[in-house]
N, C-alpha and C positions, 0 to 999 in steps of 0.2 A: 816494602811494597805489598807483602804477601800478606805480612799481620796487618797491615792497613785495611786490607778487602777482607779479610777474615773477619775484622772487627765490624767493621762495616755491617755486612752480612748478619752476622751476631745481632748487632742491634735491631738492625732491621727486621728480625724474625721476633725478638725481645716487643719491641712495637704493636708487632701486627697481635702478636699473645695476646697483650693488654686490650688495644681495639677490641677481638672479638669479645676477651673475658669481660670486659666491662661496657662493652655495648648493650641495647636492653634484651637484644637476643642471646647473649653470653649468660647475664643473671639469670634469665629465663631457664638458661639448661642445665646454670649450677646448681639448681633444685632439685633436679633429675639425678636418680642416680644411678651406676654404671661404671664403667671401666676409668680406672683414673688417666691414665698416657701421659706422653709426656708434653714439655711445655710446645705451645705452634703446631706439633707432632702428632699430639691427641694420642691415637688408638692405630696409626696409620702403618705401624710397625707389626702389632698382634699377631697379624694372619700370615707374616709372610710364612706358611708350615703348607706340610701336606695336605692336600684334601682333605683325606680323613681326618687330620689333628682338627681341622681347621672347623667338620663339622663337628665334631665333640666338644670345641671349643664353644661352640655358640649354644650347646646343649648347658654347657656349665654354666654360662653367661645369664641363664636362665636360672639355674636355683640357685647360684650366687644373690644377682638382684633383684630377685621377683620378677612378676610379669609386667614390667613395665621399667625397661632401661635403655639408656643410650650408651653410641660412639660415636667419637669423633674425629675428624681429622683434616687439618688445616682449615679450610672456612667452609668446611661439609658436616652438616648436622643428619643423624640415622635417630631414631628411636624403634625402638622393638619391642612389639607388643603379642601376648599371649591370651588376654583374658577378652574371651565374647562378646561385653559388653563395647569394651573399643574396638572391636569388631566391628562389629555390627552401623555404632556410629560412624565409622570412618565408609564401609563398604553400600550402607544403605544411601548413602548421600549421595545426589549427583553435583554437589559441593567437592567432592574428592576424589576424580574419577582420573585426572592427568598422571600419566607416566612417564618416569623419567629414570634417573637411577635406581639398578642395573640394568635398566631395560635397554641402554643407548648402547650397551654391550654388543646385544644382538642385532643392531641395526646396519650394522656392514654386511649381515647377509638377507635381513626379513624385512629391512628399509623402515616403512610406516604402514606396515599392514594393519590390520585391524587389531593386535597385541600389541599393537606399539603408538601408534597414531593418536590423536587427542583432539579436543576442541571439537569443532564442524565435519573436519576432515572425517571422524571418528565415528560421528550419529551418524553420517550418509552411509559409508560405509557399513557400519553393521544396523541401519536401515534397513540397508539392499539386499546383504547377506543373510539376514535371518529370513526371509520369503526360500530361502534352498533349505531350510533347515525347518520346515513348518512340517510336525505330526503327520501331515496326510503324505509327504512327500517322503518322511522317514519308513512310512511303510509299505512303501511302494521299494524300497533300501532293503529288505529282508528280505527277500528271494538272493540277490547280491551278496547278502551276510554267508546266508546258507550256501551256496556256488560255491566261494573261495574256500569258504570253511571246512566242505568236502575234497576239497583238493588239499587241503591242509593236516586232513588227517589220513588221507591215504598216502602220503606223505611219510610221516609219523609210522604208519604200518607197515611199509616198505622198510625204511631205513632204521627207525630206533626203537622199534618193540624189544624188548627182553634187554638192550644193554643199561650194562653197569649205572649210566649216567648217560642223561641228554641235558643239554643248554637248547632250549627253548624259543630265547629269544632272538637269535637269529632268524631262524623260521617263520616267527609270528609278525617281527617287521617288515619281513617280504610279502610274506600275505594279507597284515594290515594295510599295507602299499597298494596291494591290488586293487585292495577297496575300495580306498581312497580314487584312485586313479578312476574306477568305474563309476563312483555314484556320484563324487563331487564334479568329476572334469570329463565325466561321459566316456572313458577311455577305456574301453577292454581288451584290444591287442595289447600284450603285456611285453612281449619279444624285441620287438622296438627299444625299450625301454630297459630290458631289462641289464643290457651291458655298459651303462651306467650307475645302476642302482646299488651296487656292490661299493662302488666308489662312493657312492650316495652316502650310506648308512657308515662308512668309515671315516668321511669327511663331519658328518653329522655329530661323532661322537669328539671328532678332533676338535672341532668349532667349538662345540660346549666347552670343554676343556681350558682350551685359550682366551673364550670369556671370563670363564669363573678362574683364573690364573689372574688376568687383568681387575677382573672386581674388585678381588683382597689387596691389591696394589695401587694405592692411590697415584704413587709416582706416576704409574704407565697411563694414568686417565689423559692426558692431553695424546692425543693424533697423532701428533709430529713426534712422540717419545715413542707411544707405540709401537711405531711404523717402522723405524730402524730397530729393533729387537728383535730376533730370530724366531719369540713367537705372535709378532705380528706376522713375519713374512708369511709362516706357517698356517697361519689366516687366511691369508690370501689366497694359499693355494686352495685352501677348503673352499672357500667360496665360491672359486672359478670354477669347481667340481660341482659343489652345489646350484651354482644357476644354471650349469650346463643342462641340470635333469629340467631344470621348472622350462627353459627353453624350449627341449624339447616336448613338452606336456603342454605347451600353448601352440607350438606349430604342427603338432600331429591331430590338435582339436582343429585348427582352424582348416588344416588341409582338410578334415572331415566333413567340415560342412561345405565347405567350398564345393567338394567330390560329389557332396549327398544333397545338394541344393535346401540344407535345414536353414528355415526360416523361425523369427523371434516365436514363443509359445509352441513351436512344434512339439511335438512325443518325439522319441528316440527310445531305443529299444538298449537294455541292460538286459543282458542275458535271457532273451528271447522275452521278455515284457519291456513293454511300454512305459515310461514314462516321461515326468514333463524334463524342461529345461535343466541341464548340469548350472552348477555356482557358474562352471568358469564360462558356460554360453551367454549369462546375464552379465558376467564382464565384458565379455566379447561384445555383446550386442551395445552397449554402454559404451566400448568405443569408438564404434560406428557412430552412435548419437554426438559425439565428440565427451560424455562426460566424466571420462579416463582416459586413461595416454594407457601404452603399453609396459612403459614402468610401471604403472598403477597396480595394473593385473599381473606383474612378475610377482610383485609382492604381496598380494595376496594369494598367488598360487603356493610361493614360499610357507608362507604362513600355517596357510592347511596342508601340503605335503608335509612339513614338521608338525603341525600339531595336531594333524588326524592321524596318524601312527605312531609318533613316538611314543605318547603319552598312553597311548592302550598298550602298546607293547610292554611297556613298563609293568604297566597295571596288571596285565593278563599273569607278568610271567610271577610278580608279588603271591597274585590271589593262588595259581598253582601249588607254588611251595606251600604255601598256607595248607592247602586242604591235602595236600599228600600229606602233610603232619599231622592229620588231625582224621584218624578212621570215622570217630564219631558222625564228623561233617560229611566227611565224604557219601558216606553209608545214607543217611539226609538225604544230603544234593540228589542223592541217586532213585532214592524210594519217591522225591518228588517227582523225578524225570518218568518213571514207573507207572506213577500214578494218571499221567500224563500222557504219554506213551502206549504203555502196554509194553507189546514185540513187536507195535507195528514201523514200518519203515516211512512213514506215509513222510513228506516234507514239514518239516517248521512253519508253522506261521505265526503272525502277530498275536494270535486268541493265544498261544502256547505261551508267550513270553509271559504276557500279563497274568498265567497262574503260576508261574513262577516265583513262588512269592521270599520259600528260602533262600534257593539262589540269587536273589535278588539282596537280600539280609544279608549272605558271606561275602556279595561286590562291595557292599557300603560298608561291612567291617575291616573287608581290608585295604580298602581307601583309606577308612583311619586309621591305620597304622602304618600304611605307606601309602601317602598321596604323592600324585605323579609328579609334582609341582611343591616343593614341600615348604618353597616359601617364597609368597606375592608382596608387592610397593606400588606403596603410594606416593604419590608426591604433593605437599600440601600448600597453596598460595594462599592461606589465611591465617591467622593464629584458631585452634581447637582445642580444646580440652578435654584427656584424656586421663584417666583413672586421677582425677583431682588435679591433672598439672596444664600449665597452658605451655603447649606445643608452640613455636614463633613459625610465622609462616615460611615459607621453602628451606621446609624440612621433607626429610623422606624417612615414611613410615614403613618397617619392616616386619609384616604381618605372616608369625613361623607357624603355620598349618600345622606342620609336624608335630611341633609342640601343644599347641591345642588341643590338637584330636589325642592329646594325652594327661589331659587336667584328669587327676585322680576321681572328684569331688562330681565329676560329670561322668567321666567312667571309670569304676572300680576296678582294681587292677587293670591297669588302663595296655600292657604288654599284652594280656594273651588274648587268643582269635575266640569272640563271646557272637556268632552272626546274630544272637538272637536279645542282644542290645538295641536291632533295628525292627524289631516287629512291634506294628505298632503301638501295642498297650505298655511299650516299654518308651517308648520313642517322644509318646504325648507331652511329657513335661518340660522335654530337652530346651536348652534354649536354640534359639532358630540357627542361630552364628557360632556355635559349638562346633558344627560338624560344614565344611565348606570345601569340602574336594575341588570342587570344579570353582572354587570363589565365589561371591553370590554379590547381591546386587545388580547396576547395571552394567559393567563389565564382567558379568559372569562367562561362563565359557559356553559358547553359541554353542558348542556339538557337544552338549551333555547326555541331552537324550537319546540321540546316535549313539555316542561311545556306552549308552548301559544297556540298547539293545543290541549294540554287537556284543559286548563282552557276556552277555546272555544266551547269544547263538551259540558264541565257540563252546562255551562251558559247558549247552549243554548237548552241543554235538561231543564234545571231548569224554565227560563223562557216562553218556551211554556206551561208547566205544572203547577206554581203557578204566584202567584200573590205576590211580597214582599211588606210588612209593614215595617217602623221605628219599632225600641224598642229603641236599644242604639241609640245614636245621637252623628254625627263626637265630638262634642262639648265635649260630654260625655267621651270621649278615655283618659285617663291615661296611657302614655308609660313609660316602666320600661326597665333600662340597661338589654341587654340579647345575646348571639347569633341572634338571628332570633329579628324579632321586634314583643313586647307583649307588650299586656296592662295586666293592674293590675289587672281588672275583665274579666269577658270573652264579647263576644259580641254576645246581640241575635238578632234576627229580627222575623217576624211576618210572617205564611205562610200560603196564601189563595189558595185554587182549584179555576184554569182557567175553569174547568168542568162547 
């Protein structure tokens, strides 16, 4: 009976082979080339490795088969592309804008926020959302930059002047946090909040983990497999950690108005200025009008609590190590800050960032070397043709940043920290979809121009005030498959008084 269902089974995996290989989407991808796998099986096998192996793997994957190859597995088609030009065609279209795989990873904790959502749902949404994210209202954010920022370095002077080594980025996710909390959701009592937030940020890095676990495992993609596995359950508990924070960040807004009688368009005051309406009061007021539920606004409070600090935190702690390795730069960054400055202690404002034109060069060089996000998907419902090949429709297209912002041919020795690749008599010929940190097109990433005037403020409140040392060294990085881009250990650097 036993070889009977055995055989059975056999065959019927034998079958379904054939089906896809010879269906016209099968021919279609045997022209593609790529990992061979096995029969039914594909490529489903590959990854079951470490992180780490897992991102090296996909680095090899790449100058194995050119920029431009697939994987497969069972009746799930991937292609992955490196070169700008499918870049550009896939990203500039509002033809290719649905997301789906890996994206459904993160939707047990970020639902259909506006990084995950599609269709109608998706325009209204970052419709809405982009009115909190307009120029006038980012500048009205840099008094807020500068606040936290000053708590963050007296911080820093207290505690880790002169040692051996500091990790950074514990620090800078709590005070990216704050920001977050003040400029998007109006919230600047931090005390309330703060004795979940420790849970927060460890729940944060467990959840990525358990998605990118699940990704490389086709098996575990249906729900009901997932679910009994020990790092589904481990999911869970992240989640319940994690919504506990956004719950509380919607009912200490809402007690606030309620307390403070704030009506739609009113000012509210961020650190003794005025400004207009927080995102999460145009949610709020949007479910009064009935046209969001309060699921609605969990999920996009999710959204932006993860993705207005992790992603800078990252970046901050990247660009760091970079310039303590690099005197040259530093010594730069500093004589711009100088020139700008003087001795005086006067406050930062918006006229200071914008001559900031260096520091602005060493943010976007070391985006491309480590972008926060080191690699975005498409999901595609039509046939497209891509570097000469027709893609069959619902395929998903895996577009590796990482690897782009390291085409030799567009930047010469494409490893080492060059800020002055991005001034612009260097920058004019680039092509436009070479360099795509934040993604581009129409889901590009609403808080770009946010995340480059804060990472402007810290640096160069940071760099007036110490001095950076090596500790870790570029050489020293180990990256491991993840959401965001991590390495294996953490990274420190060394902190001296300019005093």
């Amino acid at each position: 009976m036993f070889v009977y269902i055995l055989l059975t089974i056999i065959m019927f995996l034998i079958l379904l082979h054939i089906y896809f290989r010879y269906s016209r989407e099968g021919k279609l991808m045997a022209k593609i080339p790529g990992r061979k796998g096995l029969t039914f099986f594909g490529n489903a096998f590959e990854f079951l490795k470490s992180p780490e192996e897992t991102f090296q793997l996909l680095r090899k994957t790449n100058k194995i088969y050119g920029d431009f190859n697939k994987l497969q597995a069972f009746d799930m088609r991937a292609i992955n592309i490196y070169n700008p030009d499918d870049v550009e065609k896939l990203l500039s279209s509002n033809r290719f804008t649905k997301k789906y795989l890996p994206y459904t990873f993160l939707a047990p904790w970020l639902s259909q926020g506006l990084v995950l959502s599609n269709g109608e749902k998706w325009r209204k949404r970052r419709k809405l959302l982009t009115t909190a994210f307009h120029f006038n209202i980012l500048k009205q954010f840099v008094q807020t930059f500068v606040h936290e920022s000053e708590f963050f370095f007296d911080e820093l002077d207290k505690e880790e002047i002169g040692k051996e080594k500091t990790d950074l980025h514990p620090l800078l996710s709590w005070t990216l946090q704050k920001v977050m909390f003040a400029t998007a959701f109006g919230i600047t009592k931090h005390e309330d909040l703060k004795s979940v937030t420790k849970i927060y940020f460890d729940s944060v890095l467990s959840f990525c983990n358990t998605a990118t676990y699940r990704a490389t495992r086709p098996l575990l993609y249906p729900d009901i497999i997932f679910n009994l596995t020990k790092t589904g359950k481990q999911q869970r508990k992240d989640i319940e950690h994690l919504h506990k924070l956004t719950h509380s960040i919607i009912h200490e807004r809402k007690e606030f108005i309620r307390n403070n009688n704030v009506v739609e368009n009113d000012d509210y005051e961020i650190i003794g200025q005025k400004t207009r309406s927080a995102m999460l009061d145009l949610l709020l007021e949007k479910e009064k009008e009935g046209e969001i539920y309060y699921d609605g606004i969990r999920e996009e409070v999710d959204t932006f609590t993860f993705g207005g600090h992790d992603t800078c935190a990252v970046a901050h702690n990247f660009l760091i190590m970079r310039i303590a390795n690099d005197p040259r730069v530093q010594d730069l960054i500093y004589e711009e800050q100088q020139r700008i400055f003087g001795d005086s202690c006067r406050p930062l404002t918006i006229e200071d960032l914008n001559e900031m034109k260096y520091l602005e060069c060493c943010i976007k060089e070391s985006l491309r070397l480590h972008p926060s996000v080191p690699v975005i998907a498409r999901y595609i419902t039509e046939d497209v043709i891509l570097s000469g090949h027709t893609v069959p429709a619902n395929s998903i297209i895996l577009i590796h940043i990482y690897d782009l912002h390291r085409r030799p041919e567009i930047y010469p020795e494409p490893e080492k920290f060059i800020p002055e690749r991005f001034l612009p008599e260097n920058s004019i010929n680039r092509h436009p979809y070479a360099y795509i940190p934040f993604s581009a097109g129409p889901r590009n990433c609403i808080g770009q121009k946010m995340a480059m005037l804060e990472m402007k403020t810290y640096m160069s409140g940071l760099m007036r005030r110490f001095r950076l040392q090596p500790v870790t060294r570029p050489e020293d990085l180990v990256y491991k498959l993840d959401v965001m881009l991590r390495t294996t250990k953490p990274i420190y650097v060394k902190l001296l008084s300019r005093k």
